[in-house]
mmCIF file as gemmi writes it, N, C-alpha and C atoms, coordinates in Angstrom:
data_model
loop_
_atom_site.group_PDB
_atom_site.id
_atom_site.type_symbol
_atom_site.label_atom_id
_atom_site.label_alt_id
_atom_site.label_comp_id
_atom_site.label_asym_id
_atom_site.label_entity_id
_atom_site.label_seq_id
_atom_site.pdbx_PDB_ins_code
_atom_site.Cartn_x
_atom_site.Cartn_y
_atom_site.Cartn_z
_atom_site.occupancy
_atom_site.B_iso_or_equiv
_atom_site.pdbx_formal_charge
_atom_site.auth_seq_id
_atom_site.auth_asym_id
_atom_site.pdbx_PDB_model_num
ATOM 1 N N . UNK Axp A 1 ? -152.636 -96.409 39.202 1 0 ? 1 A 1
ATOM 2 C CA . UNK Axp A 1 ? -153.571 -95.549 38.499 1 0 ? 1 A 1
ATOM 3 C C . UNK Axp A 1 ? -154.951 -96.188 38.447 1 0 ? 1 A 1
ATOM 4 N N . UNK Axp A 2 ? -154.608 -97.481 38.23 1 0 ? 2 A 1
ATOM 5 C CA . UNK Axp A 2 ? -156.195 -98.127 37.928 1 0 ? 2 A 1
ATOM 6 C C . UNK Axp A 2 ? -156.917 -98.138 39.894 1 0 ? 2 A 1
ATOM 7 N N . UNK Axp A 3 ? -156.012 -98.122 40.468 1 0 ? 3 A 1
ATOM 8 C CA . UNK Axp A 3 ? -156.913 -97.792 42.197 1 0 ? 3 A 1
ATOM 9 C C . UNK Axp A 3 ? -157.522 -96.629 42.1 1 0 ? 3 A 1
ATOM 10 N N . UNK Axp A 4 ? -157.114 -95.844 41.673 1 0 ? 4 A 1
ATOM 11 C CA . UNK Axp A 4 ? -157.169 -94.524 42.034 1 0 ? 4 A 1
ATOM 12 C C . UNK Axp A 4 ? -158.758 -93.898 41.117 1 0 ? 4 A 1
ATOM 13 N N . UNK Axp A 5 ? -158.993 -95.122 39.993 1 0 ? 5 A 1
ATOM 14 C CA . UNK Axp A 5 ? -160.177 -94.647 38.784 1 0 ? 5 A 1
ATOM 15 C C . UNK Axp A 5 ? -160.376 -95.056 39.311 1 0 ? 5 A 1
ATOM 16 N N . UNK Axp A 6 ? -161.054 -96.432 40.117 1 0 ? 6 A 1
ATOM 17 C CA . UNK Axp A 6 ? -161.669 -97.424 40.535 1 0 ? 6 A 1
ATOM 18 C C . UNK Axp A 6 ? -162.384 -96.752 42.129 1 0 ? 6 A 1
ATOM 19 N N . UNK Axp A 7 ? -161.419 -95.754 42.886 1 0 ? 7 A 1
ATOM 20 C CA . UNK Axp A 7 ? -161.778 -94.942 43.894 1 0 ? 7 A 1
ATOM 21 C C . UNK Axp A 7 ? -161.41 -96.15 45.498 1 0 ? 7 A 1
ATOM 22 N N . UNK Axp A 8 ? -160.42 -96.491 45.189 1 0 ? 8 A 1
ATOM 23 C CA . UNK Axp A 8 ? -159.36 -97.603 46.389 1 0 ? 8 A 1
ATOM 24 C C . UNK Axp A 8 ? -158.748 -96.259 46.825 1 0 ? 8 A 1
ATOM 25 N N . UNK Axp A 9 ? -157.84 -95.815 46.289 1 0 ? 9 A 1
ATOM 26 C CA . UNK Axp A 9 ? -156.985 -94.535 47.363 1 0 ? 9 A 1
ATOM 27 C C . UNK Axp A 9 ? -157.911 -93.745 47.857 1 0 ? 9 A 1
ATOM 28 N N . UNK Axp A 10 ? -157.77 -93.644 48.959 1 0 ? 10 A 1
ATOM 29 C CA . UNK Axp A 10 ? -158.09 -92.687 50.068 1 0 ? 10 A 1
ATOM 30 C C . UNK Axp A 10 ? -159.498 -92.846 50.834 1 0 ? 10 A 1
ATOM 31 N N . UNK Axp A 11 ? -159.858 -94.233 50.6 1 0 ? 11 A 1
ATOM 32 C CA . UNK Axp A 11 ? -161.088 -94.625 51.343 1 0 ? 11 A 1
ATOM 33 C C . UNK Axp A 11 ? -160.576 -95.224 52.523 1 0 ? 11 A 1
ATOM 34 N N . UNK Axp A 12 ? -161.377 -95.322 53.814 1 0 ? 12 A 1
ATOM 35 C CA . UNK Axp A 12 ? -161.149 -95.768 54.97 1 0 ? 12 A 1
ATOM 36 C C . UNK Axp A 12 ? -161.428 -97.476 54.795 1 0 ? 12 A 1
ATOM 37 N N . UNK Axp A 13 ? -160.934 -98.176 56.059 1 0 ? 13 A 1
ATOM 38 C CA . UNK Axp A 13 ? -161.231 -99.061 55.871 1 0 ? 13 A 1
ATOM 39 C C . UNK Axp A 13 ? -162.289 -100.086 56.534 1 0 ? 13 A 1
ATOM 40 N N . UNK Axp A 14 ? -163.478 -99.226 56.326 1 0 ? 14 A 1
ATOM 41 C CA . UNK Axp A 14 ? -165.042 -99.6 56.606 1 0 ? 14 A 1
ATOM 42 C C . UNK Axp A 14 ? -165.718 -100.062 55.517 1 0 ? 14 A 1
ATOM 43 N N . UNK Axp A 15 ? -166.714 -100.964 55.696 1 0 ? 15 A 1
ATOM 44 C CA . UNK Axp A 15 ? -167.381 -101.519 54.583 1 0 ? 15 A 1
ATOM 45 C C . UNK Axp A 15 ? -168.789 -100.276 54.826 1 0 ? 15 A 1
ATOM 46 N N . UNK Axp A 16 ? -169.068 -100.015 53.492 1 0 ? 16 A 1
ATOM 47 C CA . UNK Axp A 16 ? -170.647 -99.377 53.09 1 0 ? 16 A 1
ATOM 48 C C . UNK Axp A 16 ? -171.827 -99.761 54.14 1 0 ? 16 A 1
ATOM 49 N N . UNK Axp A 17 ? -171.814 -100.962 54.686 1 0 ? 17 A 1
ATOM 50 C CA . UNK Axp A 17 ? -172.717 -101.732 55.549 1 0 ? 17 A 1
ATOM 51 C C . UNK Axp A 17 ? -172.504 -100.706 56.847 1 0 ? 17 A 1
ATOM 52 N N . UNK Axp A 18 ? -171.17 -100.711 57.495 1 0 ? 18 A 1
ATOM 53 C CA . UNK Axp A 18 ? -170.182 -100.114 58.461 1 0 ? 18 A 1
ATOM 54 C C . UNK Axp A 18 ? -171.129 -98.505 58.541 1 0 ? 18 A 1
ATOM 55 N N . UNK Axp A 19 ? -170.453 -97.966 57.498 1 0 ? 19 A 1
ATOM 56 C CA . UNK Axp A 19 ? -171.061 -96.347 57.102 1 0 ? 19 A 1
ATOM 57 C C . UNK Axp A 19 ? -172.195 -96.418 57.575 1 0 ? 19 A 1
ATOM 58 N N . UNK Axp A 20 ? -173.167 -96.936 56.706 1 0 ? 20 A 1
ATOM 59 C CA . UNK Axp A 20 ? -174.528 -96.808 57.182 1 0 ? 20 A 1
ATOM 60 C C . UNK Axp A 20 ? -174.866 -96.797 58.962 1 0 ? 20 A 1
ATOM 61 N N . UNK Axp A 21 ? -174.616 -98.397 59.174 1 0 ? 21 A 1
ATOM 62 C CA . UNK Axp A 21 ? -174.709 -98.246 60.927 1 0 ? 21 A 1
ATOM 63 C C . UNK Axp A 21 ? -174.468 -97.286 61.689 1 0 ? 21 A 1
ATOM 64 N N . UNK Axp A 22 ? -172.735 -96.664 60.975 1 0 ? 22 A 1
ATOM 65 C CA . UNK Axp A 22 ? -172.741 -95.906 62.099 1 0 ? 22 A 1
ATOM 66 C C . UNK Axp A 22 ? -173.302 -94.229 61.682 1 0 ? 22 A 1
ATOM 67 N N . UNK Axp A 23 ? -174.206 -93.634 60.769 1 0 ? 23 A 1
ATOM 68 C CA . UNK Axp A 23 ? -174.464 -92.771 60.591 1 0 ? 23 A 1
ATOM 69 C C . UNK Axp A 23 ? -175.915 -92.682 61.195 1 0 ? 23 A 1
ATOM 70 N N . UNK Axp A 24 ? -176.252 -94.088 61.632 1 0 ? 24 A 1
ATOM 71 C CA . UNK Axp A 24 ? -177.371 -94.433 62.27 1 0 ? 24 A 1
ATOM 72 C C . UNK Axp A 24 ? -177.73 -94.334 63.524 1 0 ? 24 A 1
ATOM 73 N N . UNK Axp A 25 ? -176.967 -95.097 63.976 1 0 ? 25 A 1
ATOM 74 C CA . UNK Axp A 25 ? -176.015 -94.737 65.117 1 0 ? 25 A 1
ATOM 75 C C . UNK Axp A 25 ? -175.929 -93.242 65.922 1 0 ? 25 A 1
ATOM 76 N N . UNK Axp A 26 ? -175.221 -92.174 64.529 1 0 ? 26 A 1
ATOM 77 C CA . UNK Axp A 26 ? -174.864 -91.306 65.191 1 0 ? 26 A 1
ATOM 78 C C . UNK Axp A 26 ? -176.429 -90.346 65.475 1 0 ? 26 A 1
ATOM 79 N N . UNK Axp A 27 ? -177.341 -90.654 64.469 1 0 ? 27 A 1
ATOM 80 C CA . UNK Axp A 27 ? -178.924 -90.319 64.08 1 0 ? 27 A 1
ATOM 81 C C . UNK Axp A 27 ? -179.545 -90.307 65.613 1 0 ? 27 A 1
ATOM 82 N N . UNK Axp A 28 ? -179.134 -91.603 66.039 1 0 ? 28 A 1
ATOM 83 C CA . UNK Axp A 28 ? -179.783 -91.804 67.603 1 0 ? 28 A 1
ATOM 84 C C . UNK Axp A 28 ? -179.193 -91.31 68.816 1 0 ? 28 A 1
ATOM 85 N N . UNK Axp A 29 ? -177.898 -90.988 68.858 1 0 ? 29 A 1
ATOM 86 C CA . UNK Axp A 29 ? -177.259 -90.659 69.767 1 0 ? 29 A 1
ATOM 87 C C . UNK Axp A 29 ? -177.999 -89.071 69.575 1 0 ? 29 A 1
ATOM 88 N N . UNK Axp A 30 ? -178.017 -88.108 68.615 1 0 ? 30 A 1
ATOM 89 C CA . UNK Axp A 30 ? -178.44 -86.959 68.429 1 0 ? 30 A 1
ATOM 90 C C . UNK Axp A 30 ? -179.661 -86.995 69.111 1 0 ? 30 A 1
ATOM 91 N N . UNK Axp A 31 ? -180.821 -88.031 68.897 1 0 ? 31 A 1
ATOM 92 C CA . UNK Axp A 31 ? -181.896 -87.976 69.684 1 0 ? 31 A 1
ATOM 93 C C . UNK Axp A 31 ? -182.369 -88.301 70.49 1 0 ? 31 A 1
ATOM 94 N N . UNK Axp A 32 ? -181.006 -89.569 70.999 1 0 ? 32 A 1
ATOM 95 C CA . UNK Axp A 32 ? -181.915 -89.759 72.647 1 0 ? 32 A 1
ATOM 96 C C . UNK Axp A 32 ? -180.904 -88.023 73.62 1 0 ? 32 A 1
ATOM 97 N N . UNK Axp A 33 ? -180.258 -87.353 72.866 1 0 ? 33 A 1
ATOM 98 C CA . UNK Axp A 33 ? -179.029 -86.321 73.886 1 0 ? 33 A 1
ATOM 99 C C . UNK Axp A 33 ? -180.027 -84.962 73.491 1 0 ? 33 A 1
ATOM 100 N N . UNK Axp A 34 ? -181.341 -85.054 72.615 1 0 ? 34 A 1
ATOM 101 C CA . UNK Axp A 34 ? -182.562 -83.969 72.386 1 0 ? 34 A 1
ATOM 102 C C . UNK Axp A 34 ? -182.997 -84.291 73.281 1 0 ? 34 A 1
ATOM 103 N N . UNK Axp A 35 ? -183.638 -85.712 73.868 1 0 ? 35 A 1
ATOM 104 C CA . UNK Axp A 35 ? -184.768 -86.06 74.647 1 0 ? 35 A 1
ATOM 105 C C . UNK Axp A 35 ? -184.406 -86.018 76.011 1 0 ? 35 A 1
ATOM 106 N N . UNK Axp A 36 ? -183.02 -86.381 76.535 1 0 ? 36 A 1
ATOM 107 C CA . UNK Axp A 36 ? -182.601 -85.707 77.884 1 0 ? 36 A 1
ATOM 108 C C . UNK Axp A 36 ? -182.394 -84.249 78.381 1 0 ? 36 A 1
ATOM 109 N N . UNK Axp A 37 ? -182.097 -82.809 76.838 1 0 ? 37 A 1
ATOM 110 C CA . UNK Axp A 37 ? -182.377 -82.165 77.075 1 0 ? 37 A 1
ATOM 111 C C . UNK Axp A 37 ? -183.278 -81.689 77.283 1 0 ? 37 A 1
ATOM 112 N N . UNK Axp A 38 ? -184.33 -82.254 76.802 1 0 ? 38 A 1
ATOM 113 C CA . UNK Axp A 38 ? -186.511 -82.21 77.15 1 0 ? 38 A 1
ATOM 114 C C . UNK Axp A 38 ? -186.483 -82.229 78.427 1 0 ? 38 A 1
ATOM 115 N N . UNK Axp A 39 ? -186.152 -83.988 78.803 1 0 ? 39 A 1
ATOM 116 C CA . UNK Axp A 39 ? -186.282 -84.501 80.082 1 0 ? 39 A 1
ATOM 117 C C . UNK Axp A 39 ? -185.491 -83.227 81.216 1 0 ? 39 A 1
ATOM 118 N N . UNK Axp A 40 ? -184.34 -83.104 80.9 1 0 ? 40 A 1
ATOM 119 C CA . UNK Axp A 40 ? -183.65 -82.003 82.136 1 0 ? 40 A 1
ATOM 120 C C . UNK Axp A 40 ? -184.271 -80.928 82.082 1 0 ? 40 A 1
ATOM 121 N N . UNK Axp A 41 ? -185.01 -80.257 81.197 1 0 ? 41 A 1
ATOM 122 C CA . UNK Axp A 41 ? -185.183 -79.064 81.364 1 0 ? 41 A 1
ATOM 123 C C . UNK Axp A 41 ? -186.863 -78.981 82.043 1 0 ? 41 A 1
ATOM 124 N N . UNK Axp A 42 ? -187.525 -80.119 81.835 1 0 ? 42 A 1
ATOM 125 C CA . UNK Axp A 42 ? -188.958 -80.328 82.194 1 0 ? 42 A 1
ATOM 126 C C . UNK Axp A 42 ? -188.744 -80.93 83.804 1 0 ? 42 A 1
ATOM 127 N N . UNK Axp A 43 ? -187.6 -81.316 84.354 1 0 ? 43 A 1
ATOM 128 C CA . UNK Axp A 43 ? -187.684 -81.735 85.381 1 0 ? 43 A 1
ATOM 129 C C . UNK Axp A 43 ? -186.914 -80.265 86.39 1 0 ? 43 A 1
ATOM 130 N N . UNK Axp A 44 ? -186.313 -79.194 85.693 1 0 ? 44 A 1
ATOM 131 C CA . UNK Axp A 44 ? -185.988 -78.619 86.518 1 0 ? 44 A 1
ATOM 132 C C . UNK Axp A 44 ? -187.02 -77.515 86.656 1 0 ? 44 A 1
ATOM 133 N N . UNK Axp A 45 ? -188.086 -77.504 85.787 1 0 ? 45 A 1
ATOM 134 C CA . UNK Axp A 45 ? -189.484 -76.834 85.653 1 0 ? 45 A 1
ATOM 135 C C . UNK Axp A 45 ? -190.277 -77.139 86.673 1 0 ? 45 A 1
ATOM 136 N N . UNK Axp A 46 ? -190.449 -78.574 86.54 1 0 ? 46 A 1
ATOM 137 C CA . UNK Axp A 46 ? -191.023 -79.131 88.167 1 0 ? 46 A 1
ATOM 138 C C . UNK Axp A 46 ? -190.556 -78.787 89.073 1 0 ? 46 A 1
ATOM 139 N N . UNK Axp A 47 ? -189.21 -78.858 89.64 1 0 ? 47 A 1
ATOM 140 C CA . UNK Axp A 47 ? -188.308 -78.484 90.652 1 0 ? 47 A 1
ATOM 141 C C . UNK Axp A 47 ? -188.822 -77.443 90.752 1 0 ? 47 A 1
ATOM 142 N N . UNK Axp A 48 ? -189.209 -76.168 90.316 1 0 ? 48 A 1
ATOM 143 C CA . UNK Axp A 48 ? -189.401 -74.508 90.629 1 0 ? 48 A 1
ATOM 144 C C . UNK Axp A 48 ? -190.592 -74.691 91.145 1 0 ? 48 A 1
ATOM 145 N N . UNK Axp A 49 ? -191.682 -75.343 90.113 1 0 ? 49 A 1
ATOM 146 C CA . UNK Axp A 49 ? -193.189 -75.524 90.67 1 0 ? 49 A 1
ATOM 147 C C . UNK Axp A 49 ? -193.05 -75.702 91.823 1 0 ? 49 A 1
ATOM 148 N N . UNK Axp A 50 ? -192.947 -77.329 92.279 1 0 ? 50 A 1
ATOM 149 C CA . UNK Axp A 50 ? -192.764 -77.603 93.265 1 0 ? 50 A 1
ATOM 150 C C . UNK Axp A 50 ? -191.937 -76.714 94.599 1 0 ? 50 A 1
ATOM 151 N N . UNK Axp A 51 ? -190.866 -75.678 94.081 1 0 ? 51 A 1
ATOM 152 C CA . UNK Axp A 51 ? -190.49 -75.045 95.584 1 0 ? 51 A 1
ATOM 153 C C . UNK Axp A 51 ? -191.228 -74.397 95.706 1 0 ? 51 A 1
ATOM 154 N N . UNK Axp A 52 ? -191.663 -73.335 94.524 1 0 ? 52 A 1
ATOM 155 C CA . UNK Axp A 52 ? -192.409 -72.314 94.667 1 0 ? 52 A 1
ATOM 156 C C . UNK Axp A 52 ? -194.049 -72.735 95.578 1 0 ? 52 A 1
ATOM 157 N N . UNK Axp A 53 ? -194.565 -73.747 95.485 1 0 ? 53 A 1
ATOM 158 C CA . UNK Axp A 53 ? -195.632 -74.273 96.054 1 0 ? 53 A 1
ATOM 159 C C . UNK Axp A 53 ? -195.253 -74.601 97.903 1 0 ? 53 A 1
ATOM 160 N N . UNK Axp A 54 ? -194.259 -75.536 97.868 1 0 ? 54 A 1
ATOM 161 C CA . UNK Axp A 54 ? -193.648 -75.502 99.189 1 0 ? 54 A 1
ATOM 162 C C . UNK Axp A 54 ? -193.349 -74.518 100.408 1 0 ? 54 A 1
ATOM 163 N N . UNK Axp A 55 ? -193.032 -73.005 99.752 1 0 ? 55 A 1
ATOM 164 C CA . UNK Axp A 55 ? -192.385 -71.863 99.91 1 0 ? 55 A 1
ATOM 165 C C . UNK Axp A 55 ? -193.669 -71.503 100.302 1 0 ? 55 A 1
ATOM 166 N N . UNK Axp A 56 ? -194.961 -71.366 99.374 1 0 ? 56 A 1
ATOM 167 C CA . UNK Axp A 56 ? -196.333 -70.73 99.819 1 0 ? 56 A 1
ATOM 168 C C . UNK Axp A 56 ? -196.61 -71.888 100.911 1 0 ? 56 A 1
ATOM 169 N N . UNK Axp A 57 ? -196.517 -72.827 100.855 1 0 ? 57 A 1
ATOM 170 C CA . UNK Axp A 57 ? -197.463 -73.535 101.953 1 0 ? 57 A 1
ATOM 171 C C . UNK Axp A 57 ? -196.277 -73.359 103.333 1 0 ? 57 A 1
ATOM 172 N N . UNK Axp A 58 ? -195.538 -73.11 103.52 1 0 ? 58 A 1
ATOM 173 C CA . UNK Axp A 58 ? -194.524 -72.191 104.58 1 0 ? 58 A 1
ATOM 174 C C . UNK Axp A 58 ? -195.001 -70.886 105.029 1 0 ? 58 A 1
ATOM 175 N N . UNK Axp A 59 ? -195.274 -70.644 104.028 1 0 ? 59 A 1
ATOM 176 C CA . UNK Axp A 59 ? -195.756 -69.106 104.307 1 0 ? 59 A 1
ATOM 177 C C . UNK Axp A 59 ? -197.041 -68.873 104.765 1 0 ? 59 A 1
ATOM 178 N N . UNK Axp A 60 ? -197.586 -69.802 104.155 1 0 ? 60 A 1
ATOM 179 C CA . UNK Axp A 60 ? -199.418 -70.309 104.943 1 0 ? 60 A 1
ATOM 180 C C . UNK Axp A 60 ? -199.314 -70.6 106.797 1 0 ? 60 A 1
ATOM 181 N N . UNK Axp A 61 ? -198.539 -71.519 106.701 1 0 ? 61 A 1
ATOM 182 C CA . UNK Axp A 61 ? -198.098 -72.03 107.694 1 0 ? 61 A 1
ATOM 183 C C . UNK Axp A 61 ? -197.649 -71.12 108.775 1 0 ? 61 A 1
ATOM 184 N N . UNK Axp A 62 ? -196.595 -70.567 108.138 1 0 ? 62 A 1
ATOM 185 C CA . UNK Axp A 62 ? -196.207 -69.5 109.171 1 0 ? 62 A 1
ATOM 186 C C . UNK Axp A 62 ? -197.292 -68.311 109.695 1 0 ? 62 A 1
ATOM 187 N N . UNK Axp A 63 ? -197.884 -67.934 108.328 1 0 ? 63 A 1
ATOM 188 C CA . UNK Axp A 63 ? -199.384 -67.205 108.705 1 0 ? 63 A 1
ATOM 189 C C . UNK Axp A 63 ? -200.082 -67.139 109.95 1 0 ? 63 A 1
ATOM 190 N N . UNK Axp A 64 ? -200.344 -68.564 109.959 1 0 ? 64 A 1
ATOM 191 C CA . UNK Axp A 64 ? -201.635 -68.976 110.916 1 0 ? 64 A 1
ATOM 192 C C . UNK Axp A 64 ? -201.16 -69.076 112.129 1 0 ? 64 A 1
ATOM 193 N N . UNK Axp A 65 ? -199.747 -69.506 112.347 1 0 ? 65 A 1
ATOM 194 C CA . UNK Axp A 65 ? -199.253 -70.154 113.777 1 0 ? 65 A 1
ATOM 195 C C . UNK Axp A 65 ? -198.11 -68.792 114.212 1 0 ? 65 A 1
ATOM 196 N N . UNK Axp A 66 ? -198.043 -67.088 113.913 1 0 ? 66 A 1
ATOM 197 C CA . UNK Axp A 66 ? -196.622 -66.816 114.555 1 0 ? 66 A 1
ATOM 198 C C . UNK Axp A 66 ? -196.147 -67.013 115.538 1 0 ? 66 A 1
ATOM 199 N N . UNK Axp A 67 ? -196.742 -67.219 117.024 1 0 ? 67 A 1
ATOM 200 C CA . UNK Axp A 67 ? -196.363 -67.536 118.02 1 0 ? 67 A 1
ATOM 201 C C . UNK Axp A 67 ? -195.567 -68.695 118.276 1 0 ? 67 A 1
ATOM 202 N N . UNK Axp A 68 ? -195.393 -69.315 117.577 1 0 ? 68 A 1
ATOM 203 C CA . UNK Axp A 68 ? -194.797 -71.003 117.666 1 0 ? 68 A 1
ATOM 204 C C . UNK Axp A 68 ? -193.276 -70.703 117.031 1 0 ? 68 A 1
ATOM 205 N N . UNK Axp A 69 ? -192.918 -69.603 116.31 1 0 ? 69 A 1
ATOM 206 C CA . UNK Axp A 69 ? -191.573 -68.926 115.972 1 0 ? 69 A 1
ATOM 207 C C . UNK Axp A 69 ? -191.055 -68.098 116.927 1 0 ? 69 A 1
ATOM 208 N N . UNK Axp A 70 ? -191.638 -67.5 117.848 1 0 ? 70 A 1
ATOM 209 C CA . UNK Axp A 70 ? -191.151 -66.838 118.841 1 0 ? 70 A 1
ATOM 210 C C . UNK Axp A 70 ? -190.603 -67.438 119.897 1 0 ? 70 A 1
């Protein structure tokens, strides 16, 4: 009975120090797994730029020269 006022039953067996770290821990994992979704989504933004630019300078290309496809 006296565990149980005292608050011993049903605690894990991590120290307060423990808790903290790893709620810290989990704080950062949340934000470096924000900042790769930044990073992936800004790099597949580039990726479009970039074809879409590629695609016109093809098409430039092809413009000027059709005979060289025939």
């Amino acid at each position: 009975m006296a565990r149980a006022l005292l608050g011993y039953v049903g605690t894990s067996s991590t120290t307060p120090l423990q808790d903290l770290e790893l709620a810290r821990l989990r704080s950062r994992v949340r934000e470096l797994e924000a900042e790769v979704s930044e990073l992936r989504a800004e790099a597949a933004a580039r990726r479009a730029v970039e074809s879409d630019s590629v695609e016109a300078e093809l098409s430039r290309i092809v413009g000027q020269h059709p005979a060289a496809l025939a």
